[in-house]
N, C-alpha and C positions, 0 to 999 in steps of 0.2 A: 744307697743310704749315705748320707753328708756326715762326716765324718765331724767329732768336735772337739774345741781345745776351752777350756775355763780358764781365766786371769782374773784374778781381785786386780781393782782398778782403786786408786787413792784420789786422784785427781783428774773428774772426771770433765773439765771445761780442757784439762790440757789436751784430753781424748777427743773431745770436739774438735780442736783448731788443726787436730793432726787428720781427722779424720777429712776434715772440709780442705787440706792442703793435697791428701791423697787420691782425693775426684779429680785434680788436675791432669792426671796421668790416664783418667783412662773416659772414653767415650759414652760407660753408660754406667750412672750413678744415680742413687738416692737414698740423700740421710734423711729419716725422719727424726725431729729432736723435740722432745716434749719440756723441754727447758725445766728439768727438776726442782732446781735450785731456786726457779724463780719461786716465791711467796705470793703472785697476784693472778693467783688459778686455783681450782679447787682438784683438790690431789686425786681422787675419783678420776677423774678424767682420762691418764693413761696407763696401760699395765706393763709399759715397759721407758727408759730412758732417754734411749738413744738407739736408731736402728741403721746401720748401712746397709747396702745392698749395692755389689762391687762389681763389676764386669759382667759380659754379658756369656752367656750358655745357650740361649735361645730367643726370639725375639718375637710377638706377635702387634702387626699393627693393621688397621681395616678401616675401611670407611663404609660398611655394609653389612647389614646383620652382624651386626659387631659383638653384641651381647650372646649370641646362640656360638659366635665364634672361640669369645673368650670360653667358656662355659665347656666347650669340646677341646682347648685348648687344656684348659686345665684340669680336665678327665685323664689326657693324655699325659700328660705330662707330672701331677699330681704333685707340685712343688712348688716353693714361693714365687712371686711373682709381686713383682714392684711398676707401678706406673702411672698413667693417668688417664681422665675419662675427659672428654672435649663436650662443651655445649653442645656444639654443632651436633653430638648423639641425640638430639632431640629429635631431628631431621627424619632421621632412620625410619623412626616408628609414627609419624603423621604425616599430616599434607602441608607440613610447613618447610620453609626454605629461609636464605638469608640471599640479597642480591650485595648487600653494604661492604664493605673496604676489607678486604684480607690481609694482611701483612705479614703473618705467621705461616709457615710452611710448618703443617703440621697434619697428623692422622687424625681420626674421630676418637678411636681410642688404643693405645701403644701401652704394651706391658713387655718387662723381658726378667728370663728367669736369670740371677744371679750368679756369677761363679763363687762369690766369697760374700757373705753374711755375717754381719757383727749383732749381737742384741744383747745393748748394758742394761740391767735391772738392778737397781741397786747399786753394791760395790761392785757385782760380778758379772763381767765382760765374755760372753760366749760367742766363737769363732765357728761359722760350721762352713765345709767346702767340701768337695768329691776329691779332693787331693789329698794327701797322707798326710796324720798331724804332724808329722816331722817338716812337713812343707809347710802347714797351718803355725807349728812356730819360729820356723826361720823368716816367714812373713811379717809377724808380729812384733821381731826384735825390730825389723825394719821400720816399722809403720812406729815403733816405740822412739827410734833415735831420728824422727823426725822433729826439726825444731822450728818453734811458733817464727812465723815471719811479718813481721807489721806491714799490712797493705797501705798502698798509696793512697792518699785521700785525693780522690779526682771528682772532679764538676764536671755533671753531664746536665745538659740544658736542653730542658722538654717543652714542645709544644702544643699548645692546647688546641686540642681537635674541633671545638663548638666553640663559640665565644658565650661569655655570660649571659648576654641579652639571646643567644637565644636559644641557650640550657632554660632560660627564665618564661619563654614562650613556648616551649614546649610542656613544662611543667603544668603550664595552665591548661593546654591543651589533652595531656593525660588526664586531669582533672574532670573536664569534657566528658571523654571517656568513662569516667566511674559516675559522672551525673546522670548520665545515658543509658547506667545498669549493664554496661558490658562489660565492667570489672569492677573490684574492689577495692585492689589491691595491685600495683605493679612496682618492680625492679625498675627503676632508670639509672644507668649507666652512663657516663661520660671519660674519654682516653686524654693521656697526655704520651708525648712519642718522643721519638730521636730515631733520626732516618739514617744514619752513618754514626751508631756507637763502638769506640773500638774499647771492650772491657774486661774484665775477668769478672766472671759471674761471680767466682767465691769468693770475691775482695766484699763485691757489694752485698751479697749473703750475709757474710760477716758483719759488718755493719749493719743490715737491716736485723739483724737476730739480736744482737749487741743492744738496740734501740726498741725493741718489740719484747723479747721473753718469753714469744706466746707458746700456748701446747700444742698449737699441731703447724709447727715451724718444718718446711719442708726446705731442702735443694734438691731439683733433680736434673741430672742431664742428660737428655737422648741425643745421641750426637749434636744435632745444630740446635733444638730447642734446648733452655734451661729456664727453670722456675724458679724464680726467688722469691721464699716465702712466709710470709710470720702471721699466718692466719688463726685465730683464736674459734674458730669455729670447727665443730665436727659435723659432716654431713651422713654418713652411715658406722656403726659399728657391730659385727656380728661375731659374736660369742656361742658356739654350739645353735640352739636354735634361739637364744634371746638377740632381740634385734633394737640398737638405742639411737635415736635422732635427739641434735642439740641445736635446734636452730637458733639464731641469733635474730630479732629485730629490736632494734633503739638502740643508739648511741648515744657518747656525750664525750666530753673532753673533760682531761682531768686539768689539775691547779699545781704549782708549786704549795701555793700558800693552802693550810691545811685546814681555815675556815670554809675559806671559796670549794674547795676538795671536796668537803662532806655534805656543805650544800649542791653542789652539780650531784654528786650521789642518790639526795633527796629527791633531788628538783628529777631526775632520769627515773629513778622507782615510783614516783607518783605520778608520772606524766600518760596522762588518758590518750594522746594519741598514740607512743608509741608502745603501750600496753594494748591499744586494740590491733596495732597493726600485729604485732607477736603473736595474740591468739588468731588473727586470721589467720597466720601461716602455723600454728598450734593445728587449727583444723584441717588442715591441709595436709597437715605433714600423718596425723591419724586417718585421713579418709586413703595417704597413697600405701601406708603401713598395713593397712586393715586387707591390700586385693593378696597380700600372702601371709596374713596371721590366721592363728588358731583362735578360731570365735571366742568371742569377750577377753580379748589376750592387749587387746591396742591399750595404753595407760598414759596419761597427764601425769609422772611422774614428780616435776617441779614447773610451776608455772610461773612465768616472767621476774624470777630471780635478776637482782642486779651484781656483776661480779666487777673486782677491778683488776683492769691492764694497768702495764705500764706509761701508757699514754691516752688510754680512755678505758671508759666505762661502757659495758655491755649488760644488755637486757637479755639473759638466755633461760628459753626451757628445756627443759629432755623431756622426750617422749618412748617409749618403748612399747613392746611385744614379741609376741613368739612366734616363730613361723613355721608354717606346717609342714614337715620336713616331709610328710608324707605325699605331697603336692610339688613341692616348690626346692628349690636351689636360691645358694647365694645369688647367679646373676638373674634371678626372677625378683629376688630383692631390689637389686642395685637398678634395673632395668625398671622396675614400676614404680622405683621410687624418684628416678632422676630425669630431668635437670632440682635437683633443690630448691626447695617455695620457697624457702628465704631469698634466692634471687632470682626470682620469679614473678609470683605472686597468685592473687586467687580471682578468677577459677585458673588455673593452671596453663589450658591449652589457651585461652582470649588473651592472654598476659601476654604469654611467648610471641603468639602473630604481633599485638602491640606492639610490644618491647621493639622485631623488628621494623615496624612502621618509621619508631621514631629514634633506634639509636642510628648513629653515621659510621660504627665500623660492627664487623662481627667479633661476637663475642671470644670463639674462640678457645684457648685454653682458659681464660680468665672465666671465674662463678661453672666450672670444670671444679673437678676432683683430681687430688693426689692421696696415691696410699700403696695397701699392699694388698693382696691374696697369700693367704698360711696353705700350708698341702692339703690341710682339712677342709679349706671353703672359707673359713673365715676371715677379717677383716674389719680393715680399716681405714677411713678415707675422711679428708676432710672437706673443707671449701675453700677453693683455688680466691681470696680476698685477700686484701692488705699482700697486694705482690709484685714483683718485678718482672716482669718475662722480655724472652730476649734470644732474638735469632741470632746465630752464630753468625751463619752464611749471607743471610743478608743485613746483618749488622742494623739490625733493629729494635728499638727496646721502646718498651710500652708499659705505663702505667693506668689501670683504669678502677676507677671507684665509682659507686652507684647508694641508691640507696631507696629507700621503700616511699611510693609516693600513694595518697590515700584523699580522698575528699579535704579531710581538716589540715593537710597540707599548705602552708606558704612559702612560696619559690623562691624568696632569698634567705629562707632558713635551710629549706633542702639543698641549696647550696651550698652555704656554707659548710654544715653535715660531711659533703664530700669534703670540701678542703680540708676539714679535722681530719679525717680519713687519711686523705692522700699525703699528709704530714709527713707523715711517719716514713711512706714511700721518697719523700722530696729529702727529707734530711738523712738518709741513707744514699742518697744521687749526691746531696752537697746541691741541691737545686733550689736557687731560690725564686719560690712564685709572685710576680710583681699584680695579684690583681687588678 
């Protein structure tokens, strides 16, 4: 059993910069930080602050029957567990593949249990590790007299993988697709890179969190991969047997000016397409819920709410249900329910072949999950969006934004869409994009 230490915590941003300075030190980290303080979330959202998750005890990574693996791993083992789930696990369980551009050296899915565990709720900061509190606070004073250090502001200059004109033909060409009745509904993605970045991931974190606010803002680093992350979307949450999904479809860009502000607000809650594209994946998201709920358990809890970010505007619903604990497991959850129809689409498996048809790299970690597993099963995870990722080793870094293309779609709106998007990402690089 982990041993534990309590601190009332006063200032809990100063706990962030120390925390995000002390991932430096060691090879496998992950804070998740639900940015409390931010005002532009709906406080529902998380039940805890801030979470680290500090050196490694153990480590599972696979690229094969990966979900019966986790699932025996954390039988065994019966302990937190921090990590993430890769697209590419779509693979596992159908007859689809990707042949398109790898760049990332990475597993299908990589989790590792923790040696030292932080989780602020509130004022109070709990410390839990296998080593004796007297170690747990001779740690703490350490990790206390740590002092904020101002990162460099550096420019890293990305290249864009497609050119517009023929992001702008392919658009039309998924369109095809859904006139033809072989979807509805699809994810398109498009990357911007840097083949030779020399960075610190927590500088850029820093900045990207700094600029974003969002609740399920993640860093994490497995040795050479790190994810840099400010995604505002949750993709599974499981509580005892209640199970809640918040996908996200519609965006929009906010204003300084606080007329144009509540008009974009309007103009995004009224707008017929991307309220039909949401409940498509509303339906989606209850038909993948429903192969491990307790009959008549699946729920439309809030439908296509509009909330605000600090740099845009999102259309989200929650969806919930219970699962039959008498049947099923967390990874019969997470496995029936993933890859997430929000970057996806519908019907599900015609989307994914698509998708690969027509993007030019693999997905990858990115529209992947970051989160945890509790000793209990439960869990949290979101959606790998609005992010930075970035190989160590081969000094790579990749930004990629997508967005839902549908019949009433036009190609230099869904365009553009991404570049509101990728904003956010560019001005945390200091990258300026010359359209």
């Amino acid at each position: 059993m982990r041993n534990k230490v309590i601190y009332n915590i006063k200032n809990p941003d100063l706990l962030l910069s120390q925390f995000i300075s002390l991932t430096k030190k060691y090879k496998y980290s992950c804070l998740l930080n639900s940015n409390p303080s931010s005002e532009n979330q709906p406080k529902e959202y998380n039940t805890f602050s801030i979470m680290l998750a500090l050196d490694k005890i153990d480590l599972i990574e696979s690229n094969h029957n990966s979900f019966k693996k986790l699932k025996k791993f954390h039988i065994h083992k019966k302990d937190w567990m921090f990590g993430y789930l890769s697209y590419d696990l779509k693979n596992e369980n159908t007859n689809l593949y990707s042949k398109n551009i790898d760049n990332i050296s990475h597993s299908n899915l990589s989790f590792f249990v923790p040696k030292y565990l932080f989780i602020l709720k509130g004022d109070n900061l709990t410390i839990e590790s296998y080593e004796s509190k007297e170690n747990l606070v001779e740690f703490y004073k350490k990790i206390n007299n740590i002092k904020p250090v101002k990162s460099e502001k550096v420019k890293y200059d990305l290249l864009q993988r497609e050119s517009k004109d023929i992001y702008l033909k392919k658009i039309n060409m998924i369109k095809k697709h859904i006139q033809n009745g072989d979807i509805y509904e699809m994810n398109y993605c498009q990357e911007f890179f840097n083949e030779n970045a020399n960075c610190s991931p927590q500088d850029i974190y820093k900045r990207l969190n700094l600029l974003a606010q969002s609740p399920f803002s993640c860093f994490l680093n497995l040795r050479n991969i790190n994810i840099m992350c400010a995604s505002p979307e949750r993709f599974l949450k499981k509580t005892g047997s209640n199970i809640l999904s918040q996908p996200i479809k519609g965006t929009s860009r906010r204003s300084e000016d606080p007329k144009e502000d509540i008009f974009l607000f309007e103009k995004l809650s009224k707008s017929v397409k991307d309220k039909t594209e949401n409940v498509m994946i509303v339906d989606l998201v209850r038909n993948d819920l429903s192969m491990t709920a307790e009959k008549s358990s699946v729920k439309v809890d809030d439908l296509c709410s509009v909330y605000p970010f600090n740099q845009v505007y999102q259309m989200i619903s929650t969806v919930s249900s219970k699962i039959d604990l008498t049947k099923y497991t967390f990874s019969d959850v997470l496995e029936t329910n993933f890859p997430m129809g929000s970057m996806t689409g519908a019907p599900k498996h015609s989307a994914m072949r698509i998708i690969e048809k027509f993007e030019a790299t693999k997905r990858g970690l990115f529209s992947g999950s970051v989160g945890y597993i509790d000793p209990d099963g439960d869990f949290d995870f979101n959606v790998i969006i609005r992010s930075i990722i970035y190989d160590s080793a081969k000094k790579y870094l990749s930004v990629s934004v997508g967005g839902a293309i549908t019949n009433k779609s036009i190609d230099i709106e869904e365009y553009q869409e991404c570049l509101t998007k990728a904003t956010l990402m560019f001005n945390a690089l200091n990258f300026n994009f010359d359209d």
